[in-house]
MMTF fields as JSON, N, C-alpha, C and O atoms, coordinates in Angstrom:
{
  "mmtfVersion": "1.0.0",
  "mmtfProducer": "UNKNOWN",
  "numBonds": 403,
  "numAtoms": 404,
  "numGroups": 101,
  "numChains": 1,
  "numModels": 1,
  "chainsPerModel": [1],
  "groupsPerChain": [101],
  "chainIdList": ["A"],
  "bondAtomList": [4, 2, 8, 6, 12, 10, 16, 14, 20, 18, 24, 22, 28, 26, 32, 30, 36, 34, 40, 38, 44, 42, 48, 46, 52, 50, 56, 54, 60, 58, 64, 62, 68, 66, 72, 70, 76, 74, 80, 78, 84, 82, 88, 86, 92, 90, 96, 94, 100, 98, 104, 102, 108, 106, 112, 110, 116, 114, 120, 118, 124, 122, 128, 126, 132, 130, 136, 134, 140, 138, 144, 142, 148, 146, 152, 150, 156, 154, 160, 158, 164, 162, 168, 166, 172, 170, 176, 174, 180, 178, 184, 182, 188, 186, 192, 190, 196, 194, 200, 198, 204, 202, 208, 206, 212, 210, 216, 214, 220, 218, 224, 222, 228, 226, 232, 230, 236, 234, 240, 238, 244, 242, 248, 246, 252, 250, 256, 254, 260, 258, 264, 262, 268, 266, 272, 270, 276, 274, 280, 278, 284, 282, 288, 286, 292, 290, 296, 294, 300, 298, 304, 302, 308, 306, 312, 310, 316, 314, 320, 318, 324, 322, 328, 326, 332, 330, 336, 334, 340, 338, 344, 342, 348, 346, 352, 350, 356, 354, 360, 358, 364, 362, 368, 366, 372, 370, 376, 374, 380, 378, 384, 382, 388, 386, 392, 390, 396, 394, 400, 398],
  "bondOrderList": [1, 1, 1, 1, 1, 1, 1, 1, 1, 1, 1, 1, 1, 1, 1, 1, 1, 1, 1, 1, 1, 1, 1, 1, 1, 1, 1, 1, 1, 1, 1, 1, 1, 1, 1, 1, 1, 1, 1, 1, 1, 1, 1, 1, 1, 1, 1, 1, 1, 1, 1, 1, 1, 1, 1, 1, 1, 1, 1, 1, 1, 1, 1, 1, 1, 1, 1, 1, 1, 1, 1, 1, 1, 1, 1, 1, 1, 1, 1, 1, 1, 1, 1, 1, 1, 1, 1, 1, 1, 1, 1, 1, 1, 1, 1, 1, 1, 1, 1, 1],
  "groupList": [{"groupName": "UNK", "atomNameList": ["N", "CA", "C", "O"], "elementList": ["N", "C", "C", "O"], "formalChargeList": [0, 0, 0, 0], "bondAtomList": [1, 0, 2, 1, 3, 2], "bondOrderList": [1, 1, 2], "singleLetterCode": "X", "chemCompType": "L-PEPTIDE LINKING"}],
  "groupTypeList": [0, 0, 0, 0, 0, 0, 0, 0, 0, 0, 0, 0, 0, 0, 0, 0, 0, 0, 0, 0, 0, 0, 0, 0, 0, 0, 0, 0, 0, 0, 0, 0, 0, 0, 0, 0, 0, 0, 0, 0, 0, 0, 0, 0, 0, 0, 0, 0, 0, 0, 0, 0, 0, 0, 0, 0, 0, 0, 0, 0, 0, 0, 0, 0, 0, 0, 0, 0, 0, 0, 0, 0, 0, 0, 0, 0, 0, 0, 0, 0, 0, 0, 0, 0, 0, 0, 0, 0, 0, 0, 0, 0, 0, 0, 0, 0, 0, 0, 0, 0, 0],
  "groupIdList": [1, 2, 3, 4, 5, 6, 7, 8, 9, 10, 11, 12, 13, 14, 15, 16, 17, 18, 19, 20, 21, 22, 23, 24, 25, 26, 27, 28, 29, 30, 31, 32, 33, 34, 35, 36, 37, 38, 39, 40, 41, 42, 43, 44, 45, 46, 47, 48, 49, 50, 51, 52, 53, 54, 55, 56, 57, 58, 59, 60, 61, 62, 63, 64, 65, 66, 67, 68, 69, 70, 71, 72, 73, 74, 75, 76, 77, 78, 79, 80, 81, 82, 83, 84, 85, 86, 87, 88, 89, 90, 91, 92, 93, 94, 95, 96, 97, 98, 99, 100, 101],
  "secStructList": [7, 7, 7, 6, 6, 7, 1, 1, 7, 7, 7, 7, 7, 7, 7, 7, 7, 3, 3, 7, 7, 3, 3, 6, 6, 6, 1, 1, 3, 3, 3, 3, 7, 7, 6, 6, 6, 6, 7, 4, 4, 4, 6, 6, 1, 3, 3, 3, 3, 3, 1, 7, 3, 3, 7, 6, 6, 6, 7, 6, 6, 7, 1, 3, 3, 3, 3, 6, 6, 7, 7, 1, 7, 7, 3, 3, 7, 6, 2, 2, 2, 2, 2, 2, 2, 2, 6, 6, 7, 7, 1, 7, 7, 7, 7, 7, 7, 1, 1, 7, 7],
  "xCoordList": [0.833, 0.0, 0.882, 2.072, 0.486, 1.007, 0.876, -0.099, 1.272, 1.207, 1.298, 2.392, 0.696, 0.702, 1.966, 2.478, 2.82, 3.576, 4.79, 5.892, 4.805, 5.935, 6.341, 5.467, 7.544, 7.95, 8.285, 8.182, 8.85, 8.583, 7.155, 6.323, 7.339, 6.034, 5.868, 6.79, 4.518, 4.17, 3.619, 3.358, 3.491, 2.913, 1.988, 2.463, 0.759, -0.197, -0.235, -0.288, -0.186, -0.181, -1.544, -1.701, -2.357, -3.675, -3.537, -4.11, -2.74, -2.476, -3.664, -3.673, -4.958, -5.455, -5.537, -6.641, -4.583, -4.373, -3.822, -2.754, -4.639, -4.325, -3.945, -4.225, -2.93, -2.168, -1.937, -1.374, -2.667, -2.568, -1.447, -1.249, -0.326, 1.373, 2.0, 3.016, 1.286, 1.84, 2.252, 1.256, 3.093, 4.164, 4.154, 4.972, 3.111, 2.844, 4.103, 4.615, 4.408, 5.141, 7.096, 8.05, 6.876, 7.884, 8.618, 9.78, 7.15, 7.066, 7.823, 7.837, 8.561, 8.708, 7.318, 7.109, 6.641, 5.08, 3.62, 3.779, 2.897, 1.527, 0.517, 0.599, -0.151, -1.502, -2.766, -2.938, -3.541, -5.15, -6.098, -5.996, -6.754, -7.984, -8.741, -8.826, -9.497, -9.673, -11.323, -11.679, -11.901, -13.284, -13.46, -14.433, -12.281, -11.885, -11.598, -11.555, -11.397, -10.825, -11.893, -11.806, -13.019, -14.461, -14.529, -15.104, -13.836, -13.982, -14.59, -14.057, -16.062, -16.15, -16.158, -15.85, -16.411, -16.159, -14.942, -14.933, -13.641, -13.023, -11.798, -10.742, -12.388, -12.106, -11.331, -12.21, -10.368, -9.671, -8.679, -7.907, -8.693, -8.079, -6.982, -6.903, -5.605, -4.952, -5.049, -5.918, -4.583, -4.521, -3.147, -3.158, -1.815, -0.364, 0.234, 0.107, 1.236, 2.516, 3.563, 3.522, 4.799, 6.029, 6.85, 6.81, 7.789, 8.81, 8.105, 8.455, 7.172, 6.471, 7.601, 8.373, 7.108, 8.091, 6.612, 5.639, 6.85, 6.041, 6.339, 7.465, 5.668, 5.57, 5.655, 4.744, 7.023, 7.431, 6.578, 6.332, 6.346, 5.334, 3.841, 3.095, 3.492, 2.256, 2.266, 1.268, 3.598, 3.376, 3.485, 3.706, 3.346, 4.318, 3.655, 2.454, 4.691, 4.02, 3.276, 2.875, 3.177, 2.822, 4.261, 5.452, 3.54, 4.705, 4.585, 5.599, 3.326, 2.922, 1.622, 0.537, 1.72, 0.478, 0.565, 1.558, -0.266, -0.637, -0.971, -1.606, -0.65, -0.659, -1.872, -2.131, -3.035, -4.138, -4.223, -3.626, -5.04, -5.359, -4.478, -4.582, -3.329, -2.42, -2.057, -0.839, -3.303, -3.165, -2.143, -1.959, -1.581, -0.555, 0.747, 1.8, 0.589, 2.032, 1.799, 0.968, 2.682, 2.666, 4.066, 5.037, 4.154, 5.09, 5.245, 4.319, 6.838, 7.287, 7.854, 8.146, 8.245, 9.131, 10.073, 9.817, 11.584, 12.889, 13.129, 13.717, 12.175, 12.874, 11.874, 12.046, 10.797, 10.293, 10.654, 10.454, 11.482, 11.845, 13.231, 13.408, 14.184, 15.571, 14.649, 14.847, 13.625, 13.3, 13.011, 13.152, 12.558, 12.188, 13.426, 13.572, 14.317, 15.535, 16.294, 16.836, 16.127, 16.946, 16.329, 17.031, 14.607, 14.236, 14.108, 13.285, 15.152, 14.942, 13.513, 13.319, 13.124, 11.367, 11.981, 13.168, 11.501, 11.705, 10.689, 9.697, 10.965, 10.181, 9.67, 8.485, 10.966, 10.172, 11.62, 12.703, 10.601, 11.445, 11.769, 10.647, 12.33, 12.401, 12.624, 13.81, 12.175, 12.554, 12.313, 11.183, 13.006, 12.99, 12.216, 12.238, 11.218, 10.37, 10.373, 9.733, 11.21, 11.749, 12.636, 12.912, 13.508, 13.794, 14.233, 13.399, 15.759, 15.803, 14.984, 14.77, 14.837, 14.461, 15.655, 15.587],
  "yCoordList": [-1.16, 0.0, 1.228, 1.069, 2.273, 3.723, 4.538, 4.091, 5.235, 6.5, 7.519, 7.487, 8.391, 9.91, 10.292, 10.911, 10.163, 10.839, 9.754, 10.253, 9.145, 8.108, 7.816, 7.659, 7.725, 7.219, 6.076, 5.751, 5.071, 3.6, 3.491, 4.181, 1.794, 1.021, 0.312, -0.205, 0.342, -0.315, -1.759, -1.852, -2.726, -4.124, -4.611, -4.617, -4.92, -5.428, -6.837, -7.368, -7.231, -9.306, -9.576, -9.212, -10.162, -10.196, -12.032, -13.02, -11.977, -13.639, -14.457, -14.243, -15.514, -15.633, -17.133, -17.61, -17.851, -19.13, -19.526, -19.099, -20.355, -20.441, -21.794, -22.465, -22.068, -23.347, -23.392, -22.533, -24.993, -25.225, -25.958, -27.119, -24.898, -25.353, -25.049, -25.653, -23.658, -23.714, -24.503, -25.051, -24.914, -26.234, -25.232, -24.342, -25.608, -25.346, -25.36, -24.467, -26.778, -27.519, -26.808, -26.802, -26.33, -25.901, -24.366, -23.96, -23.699, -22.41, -21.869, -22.681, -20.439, -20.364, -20.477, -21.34, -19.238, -19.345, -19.675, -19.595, -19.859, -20.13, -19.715, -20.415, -19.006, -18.77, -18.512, -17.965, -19.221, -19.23, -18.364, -17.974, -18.241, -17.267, -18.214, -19.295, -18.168, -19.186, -18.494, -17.339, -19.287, -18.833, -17.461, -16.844, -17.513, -16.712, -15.08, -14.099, -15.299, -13.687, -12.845, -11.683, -13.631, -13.069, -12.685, -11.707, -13.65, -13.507, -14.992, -15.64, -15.173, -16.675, -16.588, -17.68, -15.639, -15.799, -16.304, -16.636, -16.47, -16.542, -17.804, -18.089, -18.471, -19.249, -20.475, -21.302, -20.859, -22.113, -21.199, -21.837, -20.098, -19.296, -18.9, -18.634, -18.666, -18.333, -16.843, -16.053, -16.583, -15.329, -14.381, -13.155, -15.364, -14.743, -15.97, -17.072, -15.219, -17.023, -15.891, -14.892, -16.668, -15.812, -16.71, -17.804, -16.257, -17.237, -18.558, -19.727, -17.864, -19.094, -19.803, -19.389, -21.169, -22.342, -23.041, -23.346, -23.2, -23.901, -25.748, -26.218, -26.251, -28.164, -27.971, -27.815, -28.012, -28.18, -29.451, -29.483, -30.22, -31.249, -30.634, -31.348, -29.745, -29.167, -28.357, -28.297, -27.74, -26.884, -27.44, -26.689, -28.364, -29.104, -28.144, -28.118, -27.466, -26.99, -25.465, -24.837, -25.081, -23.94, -23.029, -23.337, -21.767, -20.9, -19.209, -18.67, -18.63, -17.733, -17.845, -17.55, -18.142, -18.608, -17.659, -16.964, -17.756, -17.273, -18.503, -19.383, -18.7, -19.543, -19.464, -18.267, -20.175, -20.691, -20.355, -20.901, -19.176, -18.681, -17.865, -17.584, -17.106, -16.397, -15.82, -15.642, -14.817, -14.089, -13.11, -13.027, -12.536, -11.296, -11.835, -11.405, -12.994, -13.456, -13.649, -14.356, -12.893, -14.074, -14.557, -13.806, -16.05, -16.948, -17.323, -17.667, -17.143, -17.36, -18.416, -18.753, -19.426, -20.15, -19.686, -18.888, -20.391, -19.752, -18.865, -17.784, -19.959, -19.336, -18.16, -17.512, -17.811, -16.553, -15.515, -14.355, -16.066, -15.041, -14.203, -12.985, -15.319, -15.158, -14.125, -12.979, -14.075, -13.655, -12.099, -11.035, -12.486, -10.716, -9.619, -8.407, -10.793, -10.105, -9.358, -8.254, -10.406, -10.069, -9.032, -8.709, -8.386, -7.665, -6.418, -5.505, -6.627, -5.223, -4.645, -3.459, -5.127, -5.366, -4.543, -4.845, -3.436, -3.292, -2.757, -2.176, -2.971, -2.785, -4.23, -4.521, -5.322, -6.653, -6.708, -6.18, -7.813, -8.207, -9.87, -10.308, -10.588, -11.924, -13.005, -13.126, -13.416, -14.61, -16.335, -16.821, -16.778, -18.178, -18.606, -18.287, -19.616, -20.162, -21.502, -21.959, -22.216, -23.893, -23.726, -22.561, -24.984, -25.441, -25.064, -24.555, -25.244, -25.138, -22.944, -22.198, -22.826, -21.142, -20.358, -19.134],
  "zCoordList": [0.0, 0.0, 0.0, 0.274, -0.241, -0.51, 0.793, 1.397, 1.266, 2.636, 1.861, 1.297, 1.564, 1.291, 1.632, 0.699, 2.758, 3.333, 3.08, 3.307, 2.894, 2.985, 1.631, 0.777, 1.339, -0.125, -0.498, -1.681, 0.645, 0.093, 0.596, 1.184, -0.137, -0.074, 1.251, 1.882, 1.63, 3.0, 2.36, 1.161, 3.17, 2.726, 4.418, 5.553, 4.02, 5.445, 4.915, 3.806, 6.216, 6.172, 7.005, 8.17, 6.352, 7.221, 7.907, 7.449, 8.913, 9.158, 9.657, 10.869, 9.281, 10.174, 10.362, 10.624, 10.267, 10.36, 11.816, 12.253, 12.485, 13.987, 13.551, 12.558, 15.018, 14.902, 16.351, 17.031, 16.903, 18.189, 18.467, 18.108, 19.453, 19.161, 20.188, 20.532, 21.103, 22.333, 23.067, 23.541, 23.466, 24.49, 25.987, 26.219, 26.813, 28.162, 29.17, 29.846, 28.997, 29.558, 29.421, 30.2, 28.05, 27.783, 27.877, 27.912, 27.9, 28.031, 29.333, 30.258, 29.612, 30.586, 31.972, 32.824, 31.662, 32.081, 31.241, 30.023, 31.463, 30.924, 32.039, 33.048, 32.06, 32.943, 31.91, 30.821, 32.883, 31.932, 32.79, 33.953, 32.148, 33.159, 33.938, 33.355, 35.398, 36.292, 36.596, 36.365, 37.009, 37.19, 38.874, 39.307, 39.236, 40.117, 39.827, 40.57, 38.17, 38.285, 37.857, 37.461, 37.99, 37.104, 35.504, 35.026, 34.834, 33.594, 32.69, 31.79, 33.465, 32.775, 31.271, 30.794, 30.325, 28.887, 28.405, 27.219, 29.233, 29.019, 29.632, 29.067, 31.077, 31.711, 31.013, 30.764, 30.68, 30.198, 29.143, 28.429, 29.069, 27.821, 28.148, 29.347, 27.255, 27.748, 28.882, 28.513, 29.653, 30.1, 29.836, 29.723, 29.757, 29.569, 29.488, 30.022, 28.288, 28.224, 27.847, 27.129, 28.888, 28.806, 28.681, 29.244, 27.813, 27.373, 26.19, 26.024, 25.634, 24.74, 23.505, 22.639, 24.084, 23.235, 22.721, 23.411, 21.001, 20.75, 20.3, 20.462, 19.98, 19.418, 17.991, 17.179, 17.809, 16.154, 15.151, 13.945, 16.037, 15.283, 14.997, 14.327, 15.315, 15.638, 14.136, 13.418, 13.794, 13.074, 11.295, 10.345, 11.251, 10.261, 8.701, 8.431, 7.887, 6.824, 7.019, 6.039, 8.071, 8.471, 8.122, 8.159, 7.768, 7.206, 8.073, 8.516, 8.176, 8.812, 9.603, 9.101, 10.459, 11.128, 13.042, 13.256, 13.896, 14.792, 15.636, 15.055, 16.895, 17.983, 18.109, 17.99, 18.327, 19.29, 20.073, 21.001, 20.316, 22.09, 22.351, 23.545, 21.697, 21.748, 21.315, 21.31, 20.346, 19.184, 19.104, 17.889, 19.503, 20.027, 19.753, 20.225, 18.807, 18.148, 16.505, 15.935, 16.02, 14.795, 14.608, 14.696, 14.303, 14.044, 12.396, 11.661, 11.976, 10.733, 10.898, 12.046, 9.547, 9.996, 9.064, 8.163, 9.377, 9.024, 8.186, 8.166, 6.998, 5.561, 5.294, 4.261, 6.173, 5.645, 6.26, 5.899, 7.703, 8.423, 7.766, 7.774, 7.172, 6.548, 5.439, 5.843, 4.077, 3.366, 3.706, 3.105, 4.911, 5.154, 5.678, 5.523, 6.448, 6.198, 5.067, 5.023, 4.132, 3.435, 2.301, 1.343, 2.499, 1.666, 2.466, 2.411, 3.229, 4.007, 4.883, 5.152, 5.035, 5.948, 7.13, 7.254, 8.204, 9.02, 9.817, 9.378, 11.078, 12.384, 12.589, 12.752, 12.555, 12.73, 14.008, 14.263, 14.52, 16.27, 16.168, 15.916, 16.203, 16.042, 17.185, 17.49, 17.54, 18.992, 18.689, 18.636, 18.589, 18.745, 19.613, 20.802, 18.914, 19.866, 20.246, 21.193, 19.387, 19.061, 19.836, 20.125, 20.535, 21.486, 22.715, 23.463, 23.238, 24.709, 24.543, 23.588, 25.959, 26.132, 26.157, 26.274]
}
């Protein structure tokens, strides 16, 4: 897309492919919302995951996709992440989410 004000080109990624991949177990934290905090719409859902590690088997073939219940990520895998590197893409942040933390 174009900015009036801007002279390169902007590009929007509308990701909406969820992929259930979060690794609980692996994560540093995971908290869900509990019928305690008065949010039953939402009770079993994530509430916060820190240090999120996801299940590489989970993802198999997935290329840009968004975690399950954890929308506030989107996940690339390598070679699209290396691609955006290398086309100069910026204001992107990158964290490994596959193995040790």
């Amino acid at each position: 897309m174009d900015v009036d004000s801007r002279p390169e080109r902007f590009f929007l990624v509308n990701v909406t492919r969820l992929v259930k991949c979060i690794d609980d177990e692996a994560s540093t934290e995971v908290l869900y919302w509990m019928p305690e905090d008065g949010r039953p719409e939402k009770v079993g859902q994530y509430q916060d995951v820190h240090g999120m590690r996801i299940d590489p088997s989970k993802v198999v073939g997935a290329k840009v996709f968004r975690p399950w219940g954890w929308r506030g990520s989107l996940l690339v895998a390598e070679e699209v992440k290396e691609a955006l590197v290398r086309s100069g893409a910026s204001g992107l942040v990158f964290q490994d989410v596959t193995g040790p933390g």
